[in-house]
C-alpha positions as a Markdown table, in Angstrom:
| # | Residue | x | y | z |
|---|---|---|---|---|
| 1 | Unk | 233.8 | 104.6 | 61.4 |
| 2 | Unk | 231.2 | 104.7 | 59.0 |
| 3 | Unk | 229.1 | 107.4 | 60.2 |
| 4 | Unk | 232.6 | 109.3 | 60.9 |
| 5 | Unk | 233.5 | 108.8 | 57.0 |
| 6 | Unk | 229.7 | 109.9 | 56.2 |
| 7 | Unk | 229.6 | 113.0 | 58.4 |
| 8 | Unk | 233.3 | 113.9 | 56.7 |
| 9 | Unk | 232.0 | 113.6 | 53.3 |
| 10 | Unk | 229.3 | 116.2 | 54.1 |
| 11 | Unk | 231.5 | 118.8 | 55.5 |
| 12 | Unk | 234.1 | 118.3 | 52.5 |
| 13 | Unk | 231.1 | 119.0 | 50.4 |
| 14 | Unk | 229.5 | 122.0 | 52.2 |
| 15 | Unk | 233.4 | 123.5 | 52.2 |
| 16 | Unk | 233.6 | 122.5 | 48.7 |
| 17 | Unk | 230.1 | 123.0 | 46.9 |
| 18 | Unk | 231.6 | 124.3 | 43.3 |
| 19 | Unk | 233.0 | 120.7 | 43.1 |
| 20 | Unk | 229.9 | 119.0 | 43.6 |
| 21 | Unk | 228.0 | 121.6 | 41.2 |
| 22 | Unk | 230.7 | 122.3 | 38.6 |
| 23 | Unk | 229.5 | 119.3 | 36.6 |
| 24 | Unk | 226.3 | 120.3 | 36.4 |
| 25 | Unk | 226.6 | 124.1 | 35.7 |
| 26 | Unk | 228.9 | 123.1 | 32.8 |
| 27 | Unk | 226.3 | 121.1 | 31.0 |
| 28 | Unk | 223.4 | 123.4 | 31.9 |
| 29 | Unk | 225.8 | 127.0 | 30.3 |
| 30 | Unk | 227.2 | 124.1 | 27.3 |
| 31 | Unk | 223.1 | 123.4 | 26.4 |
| 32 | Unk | 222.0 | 127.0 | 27.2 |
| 33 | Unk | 224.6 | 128.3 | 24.7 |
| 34 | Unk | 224.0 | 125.4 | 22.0 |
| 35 | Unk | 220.2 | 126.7 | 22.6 |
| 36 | Unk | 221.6 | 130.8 | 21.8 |
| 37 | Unk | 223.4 | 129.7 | 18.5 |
| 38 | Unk | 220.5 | 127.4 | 17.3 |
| 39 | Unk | 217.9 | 130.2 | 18.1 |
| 40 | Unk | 220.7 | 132.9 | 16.5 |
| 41 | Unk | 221.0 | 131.1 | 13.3 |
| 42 | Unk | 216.8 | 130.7 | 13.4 |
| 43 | Unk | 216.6 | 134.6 | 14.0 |
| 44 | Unk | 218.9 | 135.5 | 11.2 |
| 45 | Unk | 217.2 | 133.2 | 8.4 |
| 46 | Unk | 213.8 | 135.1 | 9.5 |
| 47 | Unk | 215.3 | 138.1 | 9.2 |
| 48 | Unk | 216.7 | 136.9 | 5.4 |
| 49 | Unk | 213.6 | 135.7 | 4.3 |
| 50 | Unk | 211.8 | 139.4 | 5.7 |
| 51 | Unk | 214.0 | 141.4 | 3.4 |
| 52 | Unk | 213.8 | 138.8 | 0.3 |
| 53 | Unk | 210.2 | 139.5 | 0.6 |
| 54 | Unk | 210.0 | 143.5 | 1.3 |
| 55 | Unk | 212.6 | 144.3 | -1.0 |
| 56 | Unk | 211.0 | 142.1 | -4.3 |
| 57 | Unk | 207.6 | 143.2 | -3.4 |
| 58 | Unk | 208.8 | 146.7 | -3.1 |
| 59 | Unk | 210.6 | 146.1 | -6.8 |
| 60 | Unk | 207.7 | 144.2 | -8.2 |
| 61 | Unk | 205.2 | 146.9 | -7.0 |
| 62 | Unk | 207.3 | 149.3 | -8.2 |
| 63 | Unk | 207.7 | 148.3 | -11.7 |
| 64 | Unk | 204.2 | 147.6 | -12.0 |
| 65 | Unk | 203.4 | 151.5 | -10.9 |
| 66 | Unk | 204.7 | 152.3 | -14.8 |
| 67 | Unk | 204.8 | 148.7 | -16.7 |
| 68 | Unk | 201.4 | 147.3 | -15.8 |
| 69 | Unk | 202.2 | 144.3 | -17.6 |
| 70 | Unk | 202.1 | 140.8 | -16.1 |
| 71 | Unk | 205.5 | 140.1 | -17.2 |
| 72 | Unk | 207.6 | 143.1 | -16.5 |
| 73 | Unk | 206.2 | 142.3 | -13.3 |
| 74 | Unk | 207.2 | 138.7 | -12.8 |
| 75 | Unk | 210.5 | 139.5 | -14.7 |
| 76 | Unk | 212.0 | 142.3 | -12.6 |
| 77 | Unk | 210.6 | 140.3 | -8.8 |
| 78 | Unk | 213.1 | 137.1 | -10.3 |
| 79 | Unk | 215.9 | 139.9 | -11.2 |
| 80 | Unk | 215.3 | 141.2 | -8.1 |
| 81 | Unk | 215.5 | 137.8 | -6.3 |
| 82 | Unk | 218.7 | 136.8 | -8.0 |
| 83 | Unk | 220.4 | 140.2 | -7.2 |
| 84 | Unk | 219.2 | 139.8 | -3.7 |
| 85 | Unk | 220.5 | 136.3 | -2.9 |
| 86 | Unk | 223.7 | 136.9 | -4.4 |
| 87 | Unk | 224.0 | 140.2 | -2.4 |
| 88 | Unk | 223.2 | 138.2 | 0.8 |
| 89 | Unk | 225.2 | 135.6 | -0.3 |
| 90 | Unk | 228.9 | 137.6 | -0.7 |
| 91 | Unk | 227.9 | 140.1 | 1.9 |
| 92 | Unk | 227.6 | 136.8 | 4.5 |
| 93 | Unk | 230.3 | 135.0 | 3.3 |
| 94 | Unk | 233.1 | 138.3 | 3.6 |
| 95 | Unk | 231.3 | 139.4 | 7.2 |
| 96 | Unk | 232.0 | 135.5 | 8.9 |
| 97 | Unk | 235.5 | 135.3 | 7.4 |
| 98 | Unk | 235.9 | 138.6 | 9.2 |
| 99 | Unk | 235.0 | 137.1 | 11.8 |
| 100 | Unk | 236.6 | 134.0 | 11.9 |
| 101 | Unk | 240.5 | 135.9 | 11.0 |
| 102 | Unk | 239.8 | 138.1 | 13.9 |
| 103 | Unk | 238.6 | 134.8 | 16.7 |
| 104 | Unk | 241.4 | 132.8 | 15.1 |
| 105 | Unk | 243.9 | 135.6 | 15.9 |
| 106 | Unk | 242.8 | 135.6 | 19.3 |
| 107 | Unk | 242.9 | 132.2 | 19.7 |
| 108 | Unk | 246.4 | 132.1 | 18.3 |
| 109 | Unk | 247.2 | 134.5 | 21.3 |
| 110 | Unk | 245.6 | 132.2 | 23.5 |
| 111 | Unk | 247.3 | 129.0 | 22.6 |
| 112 | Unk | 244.2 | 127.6 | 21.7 |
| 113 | Unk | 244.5 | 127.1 | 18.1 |
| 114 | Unk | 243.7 | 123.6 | 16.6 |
| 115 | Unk | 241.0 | 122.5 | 19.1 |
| 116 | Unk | 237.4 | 122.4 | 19.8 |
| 117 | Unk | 236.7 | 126.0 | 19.7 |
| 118 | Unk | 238.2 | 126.5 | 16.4 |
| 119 | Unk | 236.4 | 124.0 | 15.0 |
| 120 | Unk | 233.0 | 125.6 | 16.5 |
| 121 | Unk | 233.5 | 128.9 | 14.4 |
| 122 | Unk | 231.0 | 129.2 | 12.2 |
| 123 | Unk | 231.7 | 128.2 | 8.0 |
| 124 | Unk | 231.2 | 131.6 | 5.8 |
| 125 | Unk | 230.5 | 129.0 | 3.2 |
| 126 | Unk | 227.6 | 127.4 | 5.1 |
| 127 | Unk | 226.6 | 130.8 | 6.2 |
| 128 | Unk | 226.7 | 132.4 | 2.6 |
| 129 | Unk | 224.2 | 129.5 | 1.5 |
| 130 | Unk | 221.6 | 130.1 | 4.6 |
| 131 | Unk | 221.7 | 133.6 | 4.3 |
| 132 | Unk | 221.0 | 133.6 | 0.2 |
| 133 | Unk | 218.1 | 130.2 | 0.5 |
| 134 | Unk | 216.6 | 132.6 | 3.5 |
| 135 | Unk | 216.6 | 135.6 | 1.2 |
| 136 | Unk | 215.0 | 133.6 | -2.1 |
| 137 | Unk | 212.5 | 132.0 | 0.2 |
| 138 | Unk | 211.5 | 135.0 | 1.5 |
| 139 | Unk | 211.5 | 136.5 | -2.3 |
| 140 | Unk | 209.9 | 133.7 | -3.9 |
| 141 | Unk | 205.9 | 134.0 | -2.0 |
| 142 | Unk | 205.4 | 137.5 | -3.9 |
| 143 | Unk | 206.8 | 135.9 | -7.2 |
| 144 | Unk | 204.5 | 133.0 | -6.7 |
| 145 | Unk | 201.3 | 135.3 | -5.5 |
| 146 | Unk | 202.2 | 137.3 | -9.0 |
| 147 | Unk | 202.8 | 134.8 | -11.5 |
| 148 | Unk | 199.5 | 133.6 | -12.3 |
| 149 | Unk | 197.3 | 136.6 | -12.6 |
| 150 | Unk | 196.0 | 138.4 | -15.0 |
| 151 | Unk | 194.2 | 141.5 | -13.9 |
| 152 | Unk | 196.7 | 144.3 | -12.9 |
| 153 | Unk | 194.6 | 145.5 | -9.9 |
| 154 | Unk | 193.7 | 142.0 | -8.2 |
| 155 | Unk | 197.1 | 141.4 | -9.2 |
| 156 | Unk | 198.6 | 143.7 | -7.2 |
| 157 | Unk | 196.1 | 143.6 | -4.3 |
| 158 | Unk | 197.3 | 139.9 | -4.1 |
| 159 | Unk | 200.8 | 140.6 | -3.2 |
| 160 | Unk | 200.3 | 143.5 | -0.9 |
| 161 | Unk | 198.3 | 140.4 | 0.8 |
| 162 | Unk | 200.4 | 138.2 | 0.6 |
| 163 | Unk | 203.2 | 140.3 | 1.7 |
| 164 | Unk | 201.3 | 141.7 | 4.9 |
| 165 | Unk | 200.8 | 137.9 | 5.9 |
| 166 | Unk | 204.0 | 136.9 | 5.8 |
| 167 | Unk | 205.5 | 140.0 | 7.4 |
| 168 | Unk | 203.1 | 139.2 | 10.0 |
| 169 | Unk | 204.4 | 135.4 | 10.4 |
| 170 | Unk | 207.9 | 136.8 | 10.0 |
| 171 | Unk | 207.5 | 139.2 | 12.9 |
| 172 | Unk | 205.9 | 136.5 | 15.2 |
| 173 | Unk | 208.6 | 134.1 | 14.3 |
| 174 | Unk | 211.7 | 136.6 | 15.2 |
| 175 | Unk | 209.5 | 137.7 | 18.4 |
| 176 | Unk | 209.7 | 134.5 | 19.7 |
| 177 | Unk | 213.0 | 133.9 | 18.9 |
| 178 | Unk | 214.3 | 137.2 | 19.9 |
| 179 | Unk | 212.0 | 136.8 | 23.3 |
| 180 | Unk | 210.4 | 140.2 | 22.2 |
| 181 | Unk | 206.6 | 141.2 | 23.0 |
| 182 | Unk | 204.7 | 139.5 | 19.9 |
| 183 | Unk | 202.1 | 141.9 | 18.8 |
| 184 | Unk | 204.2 | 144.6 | 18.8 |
| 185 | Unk | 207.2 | 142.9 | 17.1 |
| 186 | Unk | 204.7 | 141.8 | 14.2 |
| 187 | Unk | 203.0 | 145.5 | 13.8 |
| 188 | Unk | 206.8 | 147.0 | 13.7 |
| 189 | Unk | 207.3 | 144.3 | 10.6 |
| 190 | Unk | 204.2 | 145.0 | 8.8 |
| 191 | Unk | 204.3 | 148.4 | 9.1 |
| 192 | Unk | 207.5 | 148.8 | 8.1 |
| 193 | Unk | 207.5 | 146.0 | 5.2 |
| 194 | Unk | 203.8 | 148.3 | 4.1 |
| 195 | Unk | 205.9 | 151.5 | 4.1 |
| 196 | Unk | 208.4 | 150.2 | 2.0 |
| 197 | Unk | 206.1 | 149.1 | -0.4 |
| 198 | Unk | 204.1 | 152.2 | 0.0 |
| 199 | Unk | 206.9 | 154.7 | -1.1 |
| 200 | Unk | 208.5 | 152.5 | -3.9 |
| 201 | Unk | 205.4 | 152.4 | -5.5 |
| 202 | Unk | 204.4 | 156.1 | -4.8 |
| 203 | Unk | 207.8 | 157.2 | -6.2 |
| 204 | Unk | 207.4 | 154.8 | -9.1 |
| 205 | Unk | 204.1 | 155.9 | -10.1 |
| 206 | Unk | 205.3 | 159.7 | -10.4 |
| 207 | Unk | 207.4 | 159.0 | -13.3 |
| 208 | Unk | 204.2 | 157.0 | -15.2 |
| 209 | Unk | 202.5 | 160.3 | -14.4 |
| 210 | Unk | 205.2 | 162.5 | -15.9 |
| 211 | Unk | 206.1 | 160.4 | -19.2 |
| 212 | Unk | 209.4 | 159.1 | -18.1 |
């Protein structure tokens, strides 16, 4: 009887393999996903930290191109920080609640309101304060570079150093996170963060020229 109950157990399973492996799929897809939105989250903090950086190095460079001072420089790269984080910061926060009023709806329609997956939507507060601490990180290393020297040029050789550096950490970081090819994610960053930097100060340095 045994062996009977034994050989019955193995056809039930062979009929019925999805029983035996739903368990298992269901944790594996649960973990994969927790992996998605962890490495998500990680992805869009390197990409807020990239534009803090190219967008107050851009401003600092710029302003340097007709105020050579150490100051103006130093000045305008906080202004531009603050600006930046508080852009970030509303543009985040109105984007997730977006979100959220348009999953809730659906969940409404789903009869799904008031469990677990409502509580996993993501908090436009929390993501407001990611998205504007990414940005001033990101802001803050061309500040710092700035802020204590003197001489205009090695001044502004520092940050363009600086700033190529971390674009080129930045762009490794969101490779690997975005499972893109490495060297050429990190050349499309620096390139792009150089260009940026290249015209504001090109364009700024026309109006020195000119008297404006």
């Amino acid at each position: 009887m045994a062996v009977n109950n034994t050989k019955l157990a193995a056809v039930a399973d062979a009929e019925n393999p999805a029983v035996v492996c739903g368990g298992v799929d269901d944790s594996v897809s649960e973990s994969s996903i927790d992996f998605a939105g962890r490495a998500n989250w990680l992805r869009a903090a390197v990409l807020g930290a990239n534009d803090g950086l190219v967008s107050t190095a851009s401003l600092m460079l710029g302003v340097s191109a007709v105020k050579p001072e150490a100051r103006a420089m130093v000045v305008s790269g906080f202004a531009g920080l603050l600006a930046g984080a508080c852009s970030m910061a509303i543009g985040e926060y109105v984007s997730v609640c977006s979100q959220r009023h348009v999953e809730i709806a659906e969940l409404d329609q789903a009869g799904k309101r008031g469990g677990d997956e409502e509580k996993a939507l993501p908090s436009p507060a929390q993501a407001a304060a990611a998205s504007a601490l990414a940005f001033s990180v990101g802001a803050l290393l061309p500040l710092l570079a700035a802020g204590f020297i003197e001489g205009y040029n090695l001044r502004v050789a520092v940050v363009v150093v600086v700033a190529t550096l971390a674009l080129a950490a930045f762009g490794c970081m969101g490779a690997v996170l975005g499972r893109a090819p490495v060297a050429r994610s990190c050349a499309r960053v620096v390139v792009g963060g150089l260009a940026a930097m290249a015209v504001t100060f090109g364009f700024m340095r026309l109006f020195r020229a000119s008297g404006v």
